[in-house]
N, C-alpha and C positions, 0 to 999 in steps of 0.2 A: 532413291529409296535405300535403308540401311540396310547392311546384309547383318541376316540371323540367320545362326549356326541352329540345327535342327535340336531340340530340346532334349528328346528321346538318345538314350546313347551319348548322352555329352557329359563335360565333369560336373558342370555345375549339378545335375540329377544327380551324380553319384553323391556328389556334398551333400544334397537334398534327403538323400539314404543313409547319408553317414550320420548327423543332425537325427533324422527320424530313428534309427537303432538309438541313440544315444539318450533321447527324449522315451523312448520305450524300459532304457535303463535306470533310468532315474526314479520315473514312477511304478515300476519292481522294489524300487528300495522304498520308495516313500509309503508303499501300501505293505510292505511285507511283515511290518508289526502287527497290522489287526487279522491277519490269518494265525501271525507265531504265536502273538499271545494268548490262545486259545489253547494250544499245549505247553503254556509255559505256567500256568497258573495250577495248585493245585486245587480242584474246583471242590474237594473232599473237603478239604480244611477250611476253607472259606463259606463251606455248606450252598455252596452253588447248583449241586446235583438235584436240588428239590425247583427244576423249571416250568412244573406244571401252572400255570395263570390260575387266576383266582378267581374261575370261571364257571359257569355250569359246565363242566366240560370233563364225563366221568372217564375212567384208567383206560377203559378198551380204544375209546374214540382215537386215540395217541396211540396204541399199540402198535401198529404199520413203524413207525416212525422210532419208535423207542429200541426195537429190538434190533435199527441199525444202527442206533447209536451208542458210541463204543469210543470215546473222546478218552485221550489217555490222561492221567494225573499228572501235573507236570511237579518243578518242586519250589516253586514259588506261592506264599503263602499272600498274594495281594488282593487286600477287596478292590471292590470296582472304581470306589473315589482314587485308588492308586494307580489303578488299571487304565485309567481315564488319564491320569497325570502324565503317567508313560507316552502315550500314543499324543498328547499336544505337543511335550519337548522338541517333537522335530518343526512344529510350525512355530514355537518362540523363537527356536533358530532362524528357521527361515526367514522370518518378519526381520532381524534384524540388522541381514545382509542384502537387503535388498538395491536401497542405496550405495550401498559399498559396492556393490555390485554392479553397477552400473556406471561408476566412479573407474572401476578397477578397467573395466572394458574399454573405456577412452582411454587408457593411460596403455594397455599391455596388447590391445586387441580383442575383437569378441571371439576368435576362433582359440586363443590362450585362457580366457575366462573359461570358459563354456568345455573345455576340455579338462584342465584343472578343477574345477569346480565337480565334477562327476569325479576325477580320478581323487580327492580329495576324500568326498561323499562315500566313494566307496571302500576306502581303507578304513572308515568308521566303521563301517558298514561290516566290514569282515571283525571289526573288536567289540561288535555289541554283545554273543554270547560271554566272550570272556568277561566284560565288562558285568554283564549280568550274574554270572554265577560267584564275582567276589563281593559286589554291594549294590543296593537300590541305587545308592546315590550315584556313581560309578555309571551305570546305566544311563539313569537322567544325563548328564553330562556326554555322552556318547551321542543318545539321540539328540542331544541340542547342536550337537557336529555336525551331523550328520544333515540338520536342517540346514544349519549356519554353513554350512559349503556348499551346499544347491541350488542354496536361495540366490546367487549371481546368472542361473543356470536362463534365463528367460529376460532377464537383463540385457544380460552378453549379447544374447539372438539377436535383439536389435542393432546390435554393432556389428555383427557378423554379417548379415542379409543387407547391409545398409553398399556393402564392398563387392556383394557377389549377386544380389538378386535381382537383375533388370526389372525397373517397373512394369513392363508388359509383360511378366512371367511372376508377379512376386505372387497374386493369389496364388497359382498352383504350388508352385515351390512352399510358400507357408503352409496350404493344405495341406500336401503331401506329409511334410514333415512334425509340425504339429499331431497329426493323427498317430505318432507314436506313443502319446499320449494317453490314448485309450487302449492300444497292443499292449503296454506297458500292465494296465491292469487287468486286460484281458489273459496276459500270464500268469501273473505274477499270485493269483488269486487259489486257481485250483492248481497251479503247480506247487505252491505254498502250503496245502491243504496234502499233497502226496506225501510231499517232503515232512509235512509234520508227524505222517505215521510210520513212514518210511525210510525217513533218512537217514543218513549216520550221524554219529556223536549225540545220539540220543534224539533223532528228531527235527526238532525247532531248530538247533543249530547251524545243523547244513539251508536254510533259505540262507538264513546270513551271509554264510559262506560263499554259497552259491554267486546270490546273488550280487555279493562284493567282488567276488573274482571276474566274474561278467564285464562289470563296469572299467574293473584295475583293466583289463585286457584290452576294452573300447578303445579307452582314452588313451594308450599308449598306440596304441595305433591313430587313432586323432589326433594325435599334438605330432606327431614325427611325417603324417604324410601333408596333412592341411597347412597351408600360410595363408596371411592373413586376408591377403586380395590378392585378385588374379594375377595382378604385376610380377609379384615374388612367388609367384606356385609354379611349380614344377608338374610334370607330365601334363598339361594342358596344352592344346593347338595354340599355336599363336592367334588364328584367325579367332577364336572364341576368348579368349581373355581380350583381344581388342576391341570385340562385340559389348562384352558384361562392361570393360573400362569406358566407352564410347557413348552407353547407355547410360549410363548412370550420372556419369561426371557432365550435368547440364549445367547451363547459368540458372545459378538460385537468388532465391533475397537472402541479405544480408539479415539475419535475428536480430530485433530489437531487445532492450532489455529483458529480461526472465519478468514477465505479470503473475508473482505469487499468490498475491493473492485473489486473483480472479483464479489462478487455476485451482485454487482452495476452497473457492466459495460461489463460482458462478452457479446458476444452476444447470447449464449443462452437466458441470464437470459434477455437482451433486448427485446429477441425476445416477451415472455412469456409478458413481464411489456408493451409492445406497444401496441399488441394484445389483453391485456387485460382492456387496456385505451380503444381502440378504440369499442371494443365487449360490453364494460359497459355503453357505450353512446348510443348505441342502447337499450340496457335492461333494464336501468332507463329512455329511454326516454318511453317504453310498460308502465311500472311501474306507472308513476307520471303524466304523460302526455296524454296517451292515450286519460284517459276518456272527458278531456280538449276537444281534437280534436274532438272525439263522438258528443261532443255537440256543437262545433263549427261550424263542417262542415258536418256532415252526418245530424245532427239535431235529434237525439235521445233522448225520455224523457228518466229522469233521472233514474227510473227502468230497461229501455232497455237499458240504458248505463255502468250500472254493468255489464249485464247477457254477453251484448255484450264483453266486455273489460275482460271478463275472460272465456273467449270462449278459445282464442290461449295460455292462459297458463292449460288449459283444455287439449289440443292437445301435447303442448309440455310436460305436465304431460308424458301421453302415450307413445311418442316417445322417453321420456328420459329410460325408461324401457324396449321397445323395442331393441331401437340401441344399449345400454349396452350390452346383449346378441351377438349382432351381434357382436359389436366391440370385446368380448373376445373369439369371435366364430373365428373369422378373423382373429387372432394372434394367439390365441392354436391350429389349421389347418393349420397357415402357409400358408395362401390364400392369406394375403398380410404380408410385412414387418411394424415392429410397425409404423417407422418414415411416413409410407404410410399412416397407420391407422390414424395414428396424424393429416397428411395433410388434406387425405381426410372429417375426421371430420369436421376440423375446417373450413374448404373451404364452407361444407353446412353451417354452425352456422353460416358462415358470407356473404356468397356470395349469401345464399337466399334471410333474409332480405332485402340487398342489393337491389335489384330487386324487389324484392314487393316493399319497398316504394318508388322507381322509378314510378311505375305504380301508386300505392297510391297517389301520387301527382297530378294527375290531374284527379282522381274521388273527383265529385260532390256532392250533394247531391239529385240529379236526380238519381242517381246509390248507394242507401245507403247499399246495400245488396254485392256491388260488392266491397265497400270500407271494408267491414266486412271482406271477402275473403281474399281480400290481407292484412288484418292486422295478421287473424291466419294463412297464410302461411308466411306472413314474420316473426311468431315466434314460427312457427313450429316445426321448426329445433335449433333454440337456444340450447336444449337440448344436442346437441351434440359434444357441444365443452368441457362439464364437463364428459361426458361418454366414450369418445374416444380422444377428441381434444385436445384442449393446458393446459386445465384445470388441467391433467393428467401429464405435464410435472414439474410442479413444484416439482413432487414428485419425478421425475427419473434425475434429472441435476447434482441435487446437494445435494445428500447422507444425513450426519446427518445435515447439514446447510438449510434441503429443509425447516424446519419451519419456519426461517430467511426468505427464500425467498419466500414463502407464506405472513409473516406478510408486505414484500415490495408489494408484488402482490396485496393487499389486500389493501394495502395504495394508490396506484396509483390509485386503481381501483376503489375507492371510489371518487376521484378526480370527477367527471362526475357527481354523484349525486348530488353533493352541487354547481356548474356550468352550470348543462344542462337545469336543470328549471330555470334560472336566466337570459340567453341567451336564452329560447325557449322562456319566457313571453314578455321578449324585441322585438324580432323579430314579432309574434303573438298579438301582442297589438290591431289591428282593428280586429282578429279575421276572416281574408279573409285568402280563400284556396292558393294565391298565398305566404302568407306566410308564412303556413303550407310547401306549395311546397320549402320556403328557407330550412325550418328545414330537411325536408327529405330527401332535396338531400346533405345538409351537413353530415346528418349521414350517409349516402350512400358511399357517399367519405369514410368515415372514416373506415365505414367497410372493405371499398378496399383496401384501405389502409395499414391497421394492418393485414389485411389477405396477401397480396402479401409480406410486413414483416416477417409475419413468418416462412410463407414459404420458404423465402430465408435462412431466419437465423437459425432455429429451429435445437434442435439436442434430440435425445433421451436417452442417454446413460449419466451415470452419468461424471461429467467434470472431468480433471486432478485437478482443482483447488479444486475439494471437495472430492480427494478422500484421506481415511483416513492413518496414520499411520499401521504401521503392527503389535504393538502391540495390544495385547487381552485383555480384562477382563472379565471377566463372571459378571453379575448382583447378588449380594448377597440376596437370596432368605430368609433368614434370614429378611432382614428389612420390608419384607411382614405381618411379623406378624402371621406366619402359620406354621406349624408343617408338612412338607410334606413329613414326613418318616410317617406319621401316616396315612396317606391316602394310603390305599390298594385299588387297581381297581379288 
């Protein structure tokens, strides 16, 4: 029987915590425009202060609301089709390192990708006021940095856990640290929202600041204490780097050619790529957009519009930790079949939003508390399309080629970021709930959409077209760098 070193208390957790801080730093920077633009805009000049809907809905009903709101004039004169333009540039970046990013990780390691890619991210990160306060365009160009250096950041992951996370530990360890994820906008949202009444250099500028310096500080600690596998890491037992090397390094098959185009056009892999378009336009619309709305049409000052807007990834934190358990409770009992597991995930992650912003659409700002409700239930359950749902299939389709189809998964699915703020500032331009009502019920559609898609198409088992030759090779433990007759347990 193998010996394993006890989980709790070991490096590989601390890595799993170092990953999870770093993954909470990323999405601080990623989400910290749609709180800053909120004081960076001056709402006087663009005639944005007139946010009453075009509703039965007379001055007193709003009055609660109104007299705490107290949003300062920032000194940027942009309408919303600009405002919108702003907040994509970071996902046309990201889309277009994706691949590169995942290229660069094979070549340098994932624990140098994934470190560099944040310490990269975030020195943009610290030049976007300045970048802002000499030109629009200067700006644009910053946030496209800013995307274009993060977008390796989930790439890399895959190189990185491929060298350090024994298979009978990778759910937890990916749990664990993935859920930085939602800490990340669990922060980044009302402490973004203090900062903008509050902070120095006028406000808005300190998130930037802030949260640039965060990140510079991570990664320099990340790249100097981390190597890339346990063979070359230092302050680790010998007995557990022989465990994670021992575990990992089994006889595999040999890959046959790369099947491009099945992984383009099966419909597995359609099903995953549709689903995943249509799941990412609800997610960046929480993301980028939310707080927009808060203050559009609930009428929330701009403190209670952080606290508010990261409420429901507060929620879906919890559920995403929760429903994990369930979901591997559900399949090692044998209470449901995976592909059921799959379904039923994805069916909440999509078909609840769905329905909250149904109803989200025609509350008021008369009912500011009930609009609140239905935003954390409609992203309550997001959580579970990456703990159980389709999130999970990329990894079972398609054998050694699932990295290929993650980095497509990953490319599509960024599509929505750099499009949805572009098409929601268009639509939303007077800032009336009936055109909020456009935007929610197109995302509504779309949920239903990619959800009834998947459903149809989805498969769980790996394809004919990925599965590998029957030739073996074993991994040469040799180019590890480590002496594993020398380790006695």
């Amino acid at each position: 029987m193998q010996y394993s070193p006890g989980f709790f208390f070991s490096f590989r957790l601390f890595l799993t915590f170092s990953v999870f801080f770093g993954l909470t730093i990323l999405y601080m920077q990623r989400t910290n425009m749609g709180i800053a633009i909120l004081c960076m805009v001056n709402h006087s000049s663009v005639d944005t202060q007139q946010f009453i809907p075009d509703v039965a809905v007379d001055d007193l009903t709003c009055n609660f609301e109104k007299k705490n709101y107290t949003l300062r004039d920032g000194n940027f004169s942009w309408p919303k089709k600009t405002q919108g333009l702003i907040l994509s540039m970071f996902f046309y970046g990201y889309f277009f390192s994706q691949i590169p990013g995942g290229w660069l990780s094979s070549k340098i390691g994932g624990v140098r990708t994934f470190g560099l890619s944040i310490f990269l991210g975030s020195i943009t990160t610290v030049f976007i006021p300045f970048a802002a306060k000499i030109n629009l365009y200067l700006l644009l160009v910053f946030r496209f940095l800013t995307g274009f250096f993060h977008g390796p950041c989930f790439p890399s992951l895959g190189t990185l856990w491929s060298h350090w996370a024994p298979p009978t530990e990778r759910s937890r360890i990916l749990g664990i640290a993935t859920s930085g994820v939602q800490l990340g906008n669990i922060i980044a949202l009302p402490f973004g929202g203090i900062l903008c009444q509050h902070g120095f250099d006028g406000g808005w500028p300190s998130i930037f600041y802030i949260y640039g310096v965060f990140g510079i500080v991570w990664a320099a600690f990340f790249l100097a204490f981390f190597s890339e596998s346990p063979a070359h890491q230092k302050s680790i037992s010998r007995e557990e780097s022989f465990y994670i090397i021992h575990s990992i390094n089994k006889p595999v098959n040999r890959p046959k050619k790369t099947p491009w185009k099945s992984l383009i056009t099966s419909k597995a892999s359609l099903a995953i790529y549709v689903v995943t378009f249509c799941f990412n336009w609800g997610a960046y619309l929480y993301m980028t957009q939310i707080p927009t709305y808060i203050r559009d049409v609930l009428q929330f000052d701009i403190e209670s519009n952080g606290i508010l807007s990261s409420i429901p990834f507060l929620v879906s934190w919890i559920v995403v930790i929760i429903s994990s358990f369930i979901a591997d409770y559900l399949i090692s009992k044998n209470k449901l079949q995976k592909i059921s597991v799959r379904k039923l995930y994805t069916s909440l992650s999509m078909f609840t939003p769905m329905c909250a912003l149904i109803f989200l659409s025609y509350v008021d700002c008369s009912s500011p508390y009930l609009g609140v409700f239905f935003l954390i239930l409609g992203q309550a359950l997001n959580g579970c399309s990456g703990t159980g749902g389709f999130f999970i299939n990329s990894h079972e389709i398609a054998g050694p080629f699932s990295g290929i189809l993650i980095g497509i998964q990953n490319m599509i699915g960024t599509i929505p970021g750099f499009i949805g703020p572009y098409i929601v500032g268009h639509i939303t331009s007077n800032h009336k709930l009936e055109e909020w009502r456009i935007v929610f019920w197109l995302t509504s559609f779309l949920y239903c959409f990619g959800c009834i898609f998947y459903l149809i198409f989805t498969e769980v088992e790996v394809q004919n077209w990925a599965k590998c030759d029957k030739t073996q090779t074993r991994p040469n433990l040799d180019s590890e760098k480590i002496d594993l007759n020398e380790m006695s347990l």
